[in-house]
N, C-alpha and C positions, 0 to 999 in steps of 0.2 A: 167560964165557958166549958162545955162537957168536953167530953177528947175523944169519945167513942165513935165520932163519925166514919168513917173507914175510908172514905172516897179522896181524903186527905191527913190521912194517917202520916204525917211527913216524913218523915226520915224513920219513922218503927220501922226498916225493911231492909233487903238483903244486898250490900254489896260484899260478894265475897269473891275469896280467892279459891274455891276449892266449889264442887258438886255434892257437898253433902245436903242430908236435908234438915239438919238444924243451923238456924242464921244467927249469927249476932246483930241480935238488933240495937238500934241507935234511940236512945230515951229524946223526944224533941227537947225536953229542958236543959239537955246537956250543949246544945246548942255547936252542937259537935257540925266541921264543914265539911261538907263533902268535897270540898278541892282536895285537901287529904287523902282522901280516896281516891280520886280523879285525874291523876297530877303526870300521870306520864303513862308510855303504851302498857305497861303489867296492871297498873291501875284499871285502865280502861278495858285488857281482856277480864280484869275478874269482877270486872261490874256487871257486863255481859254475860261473864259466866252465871254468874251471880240469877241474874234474870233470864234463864232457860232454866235455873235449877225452881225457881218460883212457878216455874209452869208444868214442873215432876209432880206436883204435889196431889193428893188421892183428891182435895179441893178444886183441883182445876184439871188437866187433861190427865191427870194420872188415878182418875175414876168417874167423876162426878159429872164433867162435861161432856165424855164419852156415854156414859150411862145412860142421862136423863133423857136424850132425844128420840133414843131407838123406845126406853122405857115408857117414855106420855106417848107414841106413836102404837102402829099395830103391831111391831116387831118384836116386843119383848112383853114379859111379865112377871111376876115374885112368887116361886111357888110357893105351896100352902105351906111345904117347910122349910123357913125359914131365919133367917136371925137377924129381923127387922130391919133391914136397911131398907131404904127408900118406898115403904111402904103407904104414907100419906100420897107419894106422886104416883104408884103404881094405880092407886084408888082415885085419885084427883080430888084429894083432900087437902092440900099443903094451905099451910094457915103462914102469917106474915113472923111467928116466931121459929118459922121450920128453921132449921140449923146448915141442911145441905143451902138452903138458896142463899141463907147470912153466908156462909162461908166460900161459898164460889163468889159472890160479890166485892166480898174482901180479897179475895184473893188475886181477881180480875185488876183490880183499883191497885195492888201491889207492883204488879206488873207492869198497870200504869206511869205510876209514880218513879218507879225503878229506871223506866226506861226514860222518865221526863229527868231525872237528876245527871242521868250517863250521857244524854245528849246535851243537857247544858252545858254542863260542865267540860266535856270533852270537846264540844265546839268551841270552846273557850280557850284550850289551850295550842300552846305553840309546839307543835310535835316535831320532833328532828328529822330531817327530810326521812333518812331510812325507815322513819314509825308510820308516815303520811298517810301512805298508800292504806296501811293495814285499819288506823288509828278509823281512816274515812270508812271503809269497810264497815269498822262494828259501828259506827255512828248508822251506818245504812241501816245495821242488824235493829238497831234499838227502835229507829221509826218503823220497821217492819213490825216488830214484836208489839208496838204500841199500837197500832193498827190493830193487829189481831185479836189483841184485850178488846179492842172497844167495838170490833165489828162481832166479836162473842160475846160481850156485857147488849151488845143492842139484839141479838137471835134469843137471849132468853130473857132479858127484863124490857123488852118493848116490841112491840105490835109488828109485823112484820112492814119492810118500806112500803109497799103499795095500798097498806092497810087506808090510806089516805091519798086521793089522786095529787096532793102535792108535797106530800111529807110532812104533813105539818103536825103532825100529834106525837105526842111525848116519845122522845128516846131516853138519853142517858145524860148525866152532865158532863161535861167538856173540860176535864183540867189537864193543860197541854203544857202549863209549867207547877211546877214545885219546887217550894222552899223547902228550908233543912230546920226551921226551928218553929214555936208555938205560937211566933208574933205573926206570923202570915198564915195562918190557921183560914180558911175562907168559907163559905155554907153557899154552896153551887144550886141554881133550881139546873130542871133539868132542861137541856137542849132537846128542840126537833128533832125528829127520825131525818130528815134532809141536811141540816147543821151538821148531824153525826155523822152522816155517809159523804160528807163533803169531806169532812177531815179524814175520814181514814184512807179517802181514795187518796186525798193528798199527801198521807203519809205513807204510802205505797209508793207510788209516785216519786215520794223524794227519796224515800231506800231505796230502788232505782234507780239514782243517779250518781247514788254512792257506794253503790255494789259493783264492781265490774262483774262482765260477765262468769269471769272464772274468780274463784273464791281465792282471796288474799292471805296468807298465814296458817293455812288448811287444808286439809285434802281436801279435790274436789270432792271425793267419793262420801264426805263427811255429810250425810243425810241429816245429823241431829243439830246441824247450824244452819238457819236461816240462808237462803243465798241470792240471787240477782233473780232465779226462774222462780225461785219456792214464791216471795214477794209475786210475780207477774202472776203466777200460778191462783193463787190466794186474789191478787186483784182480780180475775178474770170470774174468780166465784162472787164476790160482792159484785160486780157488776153485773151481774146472773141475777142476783136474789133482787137488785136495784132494777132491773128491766129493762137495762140497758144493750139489748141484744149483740146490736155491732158492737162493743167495746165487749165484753165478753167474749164474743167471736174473735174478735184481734186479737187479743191477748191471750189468748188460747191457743189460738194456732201457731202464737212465735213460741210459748212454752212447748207444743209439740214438734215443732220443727227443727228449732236450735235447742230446744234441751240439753241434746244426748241423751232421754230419757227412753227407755224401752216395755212395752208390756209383759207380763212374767207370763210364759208360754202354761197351757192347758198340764202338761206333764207333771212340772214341780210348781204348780202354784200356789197349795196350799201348802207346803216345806216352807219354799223360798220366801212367802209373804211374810212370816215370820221369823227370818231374818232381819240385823241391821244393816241398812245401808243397800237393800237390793235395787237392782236398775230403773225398779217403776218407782220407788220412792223421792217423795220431792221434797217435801219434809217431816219429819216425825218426831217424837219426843222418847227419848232414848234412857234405857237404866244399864245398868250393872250390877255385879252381886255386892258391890258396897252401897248404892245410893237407891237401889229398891225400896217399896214401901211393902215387901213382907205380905200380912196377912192382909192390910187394904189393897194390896196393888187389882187392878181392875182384871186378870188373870181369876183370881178366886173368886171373886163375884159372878163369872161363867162357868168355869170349868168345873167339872162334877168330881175330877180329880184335886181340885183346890182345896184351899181353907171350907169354904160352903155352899160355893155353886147355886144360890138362889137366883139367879137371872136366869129363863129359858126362853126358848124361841115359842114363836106362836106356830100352831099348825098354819092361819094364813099367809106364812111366810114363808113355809116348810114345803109349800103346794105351789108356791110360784117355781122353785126349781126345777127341771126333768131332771129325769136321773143319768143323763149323759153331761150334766152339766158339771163342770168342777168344781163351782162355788157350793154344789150343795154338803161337799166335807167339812163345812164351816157348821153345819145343822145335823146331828146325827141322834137319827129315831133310836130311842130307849126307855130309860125307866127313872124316874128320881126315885131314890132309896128313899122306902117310907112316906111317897109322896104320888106326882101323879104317874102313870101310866092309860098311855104310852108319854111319853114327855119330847120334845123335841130339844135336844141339847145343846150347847152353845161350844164350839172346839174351835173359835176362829184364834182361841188365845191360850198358849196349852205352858208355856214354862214359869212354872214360880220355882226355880232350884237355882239355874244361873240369874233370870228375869233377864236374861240379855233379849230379849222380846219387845220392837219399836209399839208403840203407841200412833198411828201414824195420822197425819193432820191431813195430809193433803198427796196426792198420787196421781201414776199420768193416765188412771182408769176413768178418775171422775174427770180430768180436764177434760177427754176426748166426748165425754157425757155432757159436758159444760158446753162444748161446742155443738151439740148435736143437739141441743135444748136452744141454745141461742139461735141456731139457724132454723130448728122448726119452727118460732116466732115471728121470722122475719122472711118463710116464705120458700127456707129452702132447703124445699121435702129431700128429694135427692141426697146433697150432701150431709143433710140430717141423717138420713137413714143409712148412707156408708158409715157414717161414726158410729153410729151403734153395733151396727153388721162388726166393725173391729173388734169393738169391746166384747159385745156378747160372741159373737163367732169363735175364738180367741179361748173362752171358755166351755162353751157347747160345744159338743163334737155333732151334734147335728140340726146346729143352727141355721134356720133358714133366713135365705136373705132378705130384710126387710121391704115389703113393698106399699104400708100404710102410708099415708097424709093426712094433712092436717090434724085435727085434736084426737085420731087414735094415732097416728105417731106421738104426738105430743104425751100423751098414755103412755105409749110402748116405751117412751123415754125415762118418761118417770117409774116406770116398772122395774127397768134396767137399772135406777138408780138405787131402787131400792134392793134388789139384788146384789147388787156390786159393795155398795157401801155397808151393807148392813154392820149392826156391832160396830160402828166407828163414830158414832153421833151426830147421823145426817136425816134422817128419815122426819121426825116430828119438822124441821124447819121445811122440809120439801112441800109437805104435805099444807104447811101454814102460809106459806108465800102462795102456794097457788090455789090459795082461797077451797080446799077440801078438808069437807066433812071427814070421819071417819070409824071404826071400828075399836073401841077399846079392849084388848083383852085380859082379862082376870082368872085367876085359877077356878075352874068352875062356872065362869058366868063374864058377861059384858057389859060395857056400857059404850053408848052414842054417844060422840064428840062431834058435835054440831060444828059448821064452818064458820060460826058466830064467835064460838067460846071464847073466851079469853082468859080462859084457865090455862090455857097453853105458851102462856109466858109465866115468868116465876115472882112473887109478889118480891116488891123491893124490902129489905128488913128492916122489921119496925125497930130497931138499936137503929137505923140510921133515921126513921124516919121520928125517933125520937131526937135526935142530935141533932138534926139539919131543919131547922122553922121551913127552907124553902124546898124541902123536897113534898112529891106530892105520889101517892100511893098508885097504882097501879088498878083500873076500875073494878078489878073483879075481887080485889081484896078490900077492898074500902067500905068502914062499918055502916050498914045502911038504917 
């Protein structure tokens, strides 16, 4: 039987006791158990730790996941000089052997895996009442985290939910337990887009009830661990992209309410944003100057003071800002050395020295965007248009009060989001949920992305789809 499937790579993955970014991995022959691992509360924080350090990685939110959505969207593009990274997706050329979409997929399926071995095993054991409290906690952490793998493995390897009015066309496959050795090796087809979105609400849902409000064994202030609102925060957006308006709405407005969350004021927002741990951050993915990724860290792929700065903003994104607005110090008009002029430059991400610079998942800009999306759907123009009035007011110093309805609010919404979020790998799924065409742009020239395409999801890797008889290719990659 081959062993390169990735989607059940068993035990090759990370439990450790430290944040660095090399693992020791576990050979499945060795048949090694993860009770071992698992076996009392230091065990269980460093299997956790362990699976936060697998989501540092430039494969997964510490380049790859961030990049690709602004990159296939109208917000980003590869200038002409370059040092070829992500070149096939800039073009919309990725073929099933590209290497970025094999290695986000693996990487996605790690995280999976990691967090399916920390929850069995840790529910399994007997914790001594003083470990209880904390033990439940990262069990919460793990279904949250497993969540988030798979509600990110289904934004880029499958169709967006509405794509089908009842979900039923292909999502991802479903492995919700893992073995530790080569006997239980298993070839998963793939579940429904509804299948998918059932489990991760439910695994949201059940972090949830094992998170207390206030974080267990940690500071609250600790933005880089998962917590009881980041989960609510996080479900509130799949139930956004699922079109589940009121649950959306709900769960939005308790993350805004009892958070303690706060927006970063017009004065320091671009400072303060890049800090970790600041008051609007809900959750993020956190480095240091020991467990950076150096010349990959997603820092160099913007900034023109980086390693090489080939990621720039598009002018169509550079023109939605006024110039009284603060988000536009994240876009500054200049020049690429050697390349284009005028260039519109990317500063949303400025330190590779300490790399103390979050990565950030999720914030209390887009809930209040999440809510103001969800109640344009369902009718309620008004408090739709105060959420925004926050968010964009907040920033513009001479933002006017919204007074659209219906689908030019619904516009103005997604405008906002697209301003607000940029550079954090929101844009391409915004644009694909709600069924829009759009604008590609290329150094020199464009191409039309039809509301059809389905190049806008990333083809599953043929190494899996050589290994797995029941996996099944993705349409728009499949030899015709």
């Amino acid at each position: 039987m081959k062993k390169s499937i990735y989607i059940y790579a068993i035990a090759g993955l990370l439990l450790s006791a430290s944040c660095k970014k090399s693992f020791l991995e576990i050979d499945p022959q060795q048949q090694t158990d993860a009770d071992l691992a698992i076996k009392d509360l230091p065990g269980t924080r460093a299997a956790i730790t362990g699976t936060y350090s697998l989501m540092q990685a430039v494969t997964y939110y510490g380049r790859h996941a961030v990049v690709l959505p602004d990159l296939l969207s109208d917000n980003v593009f590869v200038s002409s000089v370059n040092q070829k990274r992500y070149l096939s997706y800039d073009q919309y050329i990725v073929t099933v052997t590209d290497g970025v979409a094999s290695d986000l997929w693996k990487q996605l399926y790690r995280v999976v895996v990691n967090a399916n071995l920390l929850i069995s095993k840790a529910e399994a054991n007997d914790y001594p009442d003083l470990d209880k409290a904390e033990a439940q906690f990262i069990i919460g952490e793990a279904y949250a985290l497993r969540a988030l793998a798979y509600f990110d493995l289904m934004r880029f390897y499958a169709m967006p939910y509405n794509y089908t009015a009842d979900g039923s066309h292909l999502g991802v496959p479903l492995v919700i337990k893992s073995g530790i050795d080569n006997t239980q090796i298993i070839a998963p087809k793939r579940n429904t887009a509804k299948e998918v979105y059932t489990q991760i609400i439910a695994d949201f849902n059940k972090s949830m009830t094992l998170m207390t409000r206030s974080p267990v064994g940690f500071k609250s202030s600790m933005r880089g661990r998962m917590s009881y609102y980041g989960a609510e925060a996080l479900l509130s957006r799949v139930q956004l992209y699922k079109g589940d308006w009121i649950a959306a709405d709900s769960l939005a407005t308790d993350v805004i309410k009892k958070g303690g969350y706060s927006l970063l004021p017009r004065a320091t927002m671009a400072d303060d944003s890049r800090k970790q741990n600041s008051v609007e951050s809900i959750f993020e993915i956190q480095y240091n100057i020991l467990d950076n990724l150096d010349s990959d860290a997603l820092v160099n792929f913007y900034w023109q003071s980086g390693s090489y700065g080939d990621g720039l903003a598009t002018e169509d994104l550079y023109k939605t800002y006024t110039a009284t607005d603060a988000r536009r110090a994240f876009v500054t008009k200049g020049s690429r050395k050697n390349g284009e002029n005028p260039a519109y430059l990317i500063t949303k991400y400025t330190n590779n020295t300490s790399y103390e610079e979050p990565v950030r998942v999720i914030r209390l800009a887009e809930v209040y965007l999440t809510r103001a999306e969800a109640r344009a759907h369902q009718g309620l123009d008004g408090l739709a248009a105060a959420d925004v009035d926050v968010v964009a007011g907040r920033a513009d110093a001479n933002w006017t009060a919204t007074t659209a309805t219906g689908d030019a609010l619904k516009a103005i919404v997604l405008n906002e989001r697209r301003k607000e979020l940029a550079f954090e790998g929101h844009r391409l799924f915004d644009l694909t949920r709600n069924k829009l065409g759009f604008t590609k742009y290329l150094s020199g020239r464009s191409i039309a992305i039809d509301k059809t395409d389905k190049r806008t999801i990333l083809p599953i890797p043929q190494s899996e789809m050589n290994a797995n008889k029941n996996m099944e290719q993705n349409d728009a990659y499949k030899v015709q």
